[in-house]
C-alpha positions as CSV (number, residue, x, y, z in Angstrom):
1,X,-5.0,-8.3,-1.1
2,X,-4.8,-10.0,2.0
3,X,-3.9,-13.2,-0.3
4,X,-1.2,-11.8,-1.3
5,X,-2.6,-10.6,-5.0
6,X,-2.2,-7.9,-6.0
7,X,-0.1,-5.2,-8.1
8,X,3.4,-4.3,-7.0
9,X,2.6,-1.3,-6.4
10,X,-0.1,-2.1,-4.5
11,X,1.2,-4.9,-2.4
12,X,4.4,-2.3,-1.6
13,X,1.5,0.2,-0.3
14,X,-0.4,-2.5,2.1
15,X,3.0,-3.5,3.2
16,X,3.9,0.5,4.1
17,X,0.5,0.6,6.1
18,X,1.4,-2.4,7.9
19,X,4.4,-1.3,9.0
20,X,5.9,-0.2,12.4
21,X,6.3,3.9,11.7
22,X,2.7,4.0,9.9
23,X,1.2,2.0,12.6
24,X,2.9,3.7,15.3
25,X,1.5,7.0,13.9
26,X,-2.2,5.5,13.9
27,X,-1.8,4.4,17.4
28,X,-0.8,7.8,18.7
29,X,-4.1,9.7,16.8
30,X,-1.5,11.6,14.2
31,X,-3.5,9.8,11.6
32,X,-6.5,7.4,10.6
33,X,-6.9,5.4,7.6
34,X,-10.7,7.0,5.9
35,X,-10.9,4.6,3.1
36,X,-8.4,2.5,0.8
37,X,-9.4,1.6,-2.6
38,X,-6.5,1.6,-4.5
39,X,-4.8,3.2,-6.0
40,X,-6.7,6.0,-3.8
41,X,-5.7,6.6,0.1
42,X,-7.6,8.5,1.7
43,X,-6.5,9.9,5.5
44,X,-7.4,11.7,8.2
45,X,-4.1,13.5,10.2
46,X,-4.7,15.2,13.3
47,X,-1.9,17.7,14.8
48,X,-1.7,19.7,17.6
49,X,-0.3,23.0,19.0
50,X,2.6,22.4,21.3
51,X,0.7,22.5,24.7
52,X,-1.9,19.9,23.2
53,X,-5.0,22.3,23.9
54,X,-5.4,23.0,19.7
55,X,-6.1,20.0,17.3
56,X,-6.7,20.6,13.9
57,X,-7.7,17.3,11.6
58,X,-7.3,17.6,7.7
59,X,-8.1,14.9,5.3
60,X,-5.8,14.6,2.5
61,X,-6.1,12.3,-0.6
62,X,-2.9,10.2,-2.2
63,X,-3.0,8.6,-5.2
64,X,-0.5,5.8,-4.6
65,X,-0.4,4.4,-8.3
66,X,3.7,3.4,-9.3
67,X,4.2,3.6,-5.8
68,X,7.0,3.5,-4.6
69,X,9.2,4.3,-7.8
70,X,6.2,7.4,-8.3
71,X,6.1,9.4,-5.4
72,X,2.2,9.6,-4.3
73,X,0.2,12.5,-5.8
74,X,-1.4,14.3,-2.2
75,X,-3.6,16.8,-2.1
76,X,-5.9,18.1,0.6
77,X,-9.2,16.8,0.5
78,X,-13.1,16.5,2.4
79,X,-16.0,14.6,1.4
80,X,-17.2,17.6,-1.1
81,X,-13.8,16.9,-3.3
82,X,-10.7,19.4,-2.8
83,X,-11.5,22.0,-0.2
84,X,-10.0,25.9,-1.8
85,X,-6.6,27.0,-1.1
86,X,-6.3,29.0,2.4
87,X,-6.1,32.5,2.0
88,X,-3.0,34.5,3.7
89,X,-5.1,35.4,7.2
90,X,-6.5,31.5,7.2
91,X,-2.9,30.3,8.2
92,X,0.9,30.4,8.7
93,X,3.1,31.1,5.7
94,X,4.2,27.4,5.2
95,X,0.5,25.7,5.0
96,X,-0.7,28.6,3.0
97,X,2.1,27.9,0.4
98,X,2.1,23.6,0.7
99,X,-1.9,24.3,0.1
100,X,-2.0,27.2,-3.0
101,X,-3.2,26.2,-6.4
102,X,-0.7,26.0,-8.6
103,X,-0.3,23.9,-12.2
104,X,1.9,21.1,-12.6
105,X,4.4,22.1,-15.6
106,X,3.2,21.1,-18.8
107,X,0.0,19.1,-17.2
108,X,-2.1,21.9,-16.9
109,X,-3.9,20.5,-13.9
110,X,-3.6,21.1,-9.7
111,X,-0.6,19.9,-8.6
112,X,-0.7,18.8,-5.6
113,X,0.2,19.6,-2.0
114,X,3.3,22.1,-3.1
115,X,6.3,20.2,-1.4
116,X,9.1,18.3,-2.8
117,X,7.8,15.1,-1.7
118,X,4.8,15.1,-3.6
119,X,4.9,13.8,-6.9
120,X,4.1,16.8,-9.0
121,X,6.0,19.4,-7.3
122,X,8.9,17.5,-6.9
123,X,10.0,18.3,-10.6
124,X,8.7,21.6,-10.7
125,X,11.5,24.1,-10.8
126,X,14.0,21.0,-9.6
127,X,12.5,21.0,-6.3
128,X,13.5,17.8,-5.5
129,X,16.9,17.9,-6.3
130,X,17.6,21.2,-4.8
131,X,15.8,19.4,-1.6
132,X,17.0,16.0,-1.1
133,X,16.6,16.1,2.2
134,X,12.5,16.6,1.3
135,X,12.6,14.7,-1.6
136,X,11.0,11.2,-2.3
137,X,12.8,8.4,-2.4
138,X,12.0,4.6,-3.5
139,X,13.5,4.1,0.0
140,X,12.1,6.1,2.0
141,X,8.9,4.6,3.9
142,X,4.8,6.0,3.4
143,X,5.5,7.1,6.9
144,X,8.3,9.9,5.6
145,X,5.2,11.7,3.7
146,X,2.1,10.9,6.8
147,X,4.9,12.9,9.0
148,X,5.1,15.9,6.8
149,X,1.7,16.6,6.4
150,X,1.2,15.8,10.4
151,X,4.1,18.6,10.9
152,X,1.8,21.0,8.1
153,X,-1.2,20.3,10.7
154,X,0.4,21.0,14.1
155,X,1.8,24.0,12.4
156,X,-1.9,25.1,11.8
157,X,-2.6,24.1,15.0
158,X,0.0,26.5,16.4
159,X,-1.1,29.2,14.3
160,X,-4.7,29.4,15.6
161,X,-3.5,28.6,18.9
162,X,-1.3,31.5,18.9
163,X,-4.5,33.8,17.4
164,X,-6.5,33.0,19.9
165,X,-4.1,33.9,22.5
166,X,-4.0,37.5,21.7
């Protein structure tokens, strides 16, 4: 790709990882590229609990085909395949939900990361237009969806930190 062939999609994606808010993000240990082979991205994201003493690091897979008009499909991920869905007493409320099983309407396959900026559970129930705020857009930058799951990590973070305080 360095040549400059490629699809769109996939030139749009190496330009994304080039850019300032991505690599800004690397720099700063949020996140770290595991492998590219498109149209799969695989990356490591690293957050923290607010006095920096927890880090948690989950690796999460995006399949970046159609991208940017198709949001990326995202789902957690390890070298085994798809780690199981947490459990209620294995985290906070919001990374328990963003990480459930759940079936994409009409697919009858795993969703996804359950958030409105992922691309199967955007149209389930109308997330994503009830949620522009969290919604994809062609606009909006790779960066937009590598600082969600980096806020779904540091929240884990925060939640053990906090169970290990008391």
């Amino acid at each position: 790709m360095a040549d400059g062939n490629g699809t769109g999609d996939e030139l749009t994606l190496a330009a994304h990882l080039a850019g300032v808010r991505f690599q800004e993000g690397l720099e700063e240990g949020r996140w770290r590229i595991v492998r590219l082979e498109f149209p799969e991205l695989v990356v490591e994201v690293t957050g923290q609990d607010f006095t920096g003493q927890t880090t948690v690091a989950m690796a999460f897979r995006l399949l970046c085909d159609g991208f940017p008009v198709r949001p990326p499909f995202v789902e957690r991920w390890s070298s085994a395949g798809r780690p199981p869905a947490p459990q209620a007493h294995e985290g906070p409320p919001g990374v328990v939900d963003a990480f459930k099983e759940w079936t994409a309407d009409g697919l009858g396959v795993y969703g996804g990361i359950y958030r409105a900026w992922q691309r199967h559970a955007a149209a389930h129930n109308a997330w994503a237009s009830m949620r522009p705020d969290e919604a994809w857009r062609r606009d909006r930058d790779l960066s937009f969806i590598m600082e969600k799951l980096y806020g779904l990590v540091s929240e884990q973070a925060t939640w053990l930190a906090d169970r290990s305080a008391s």
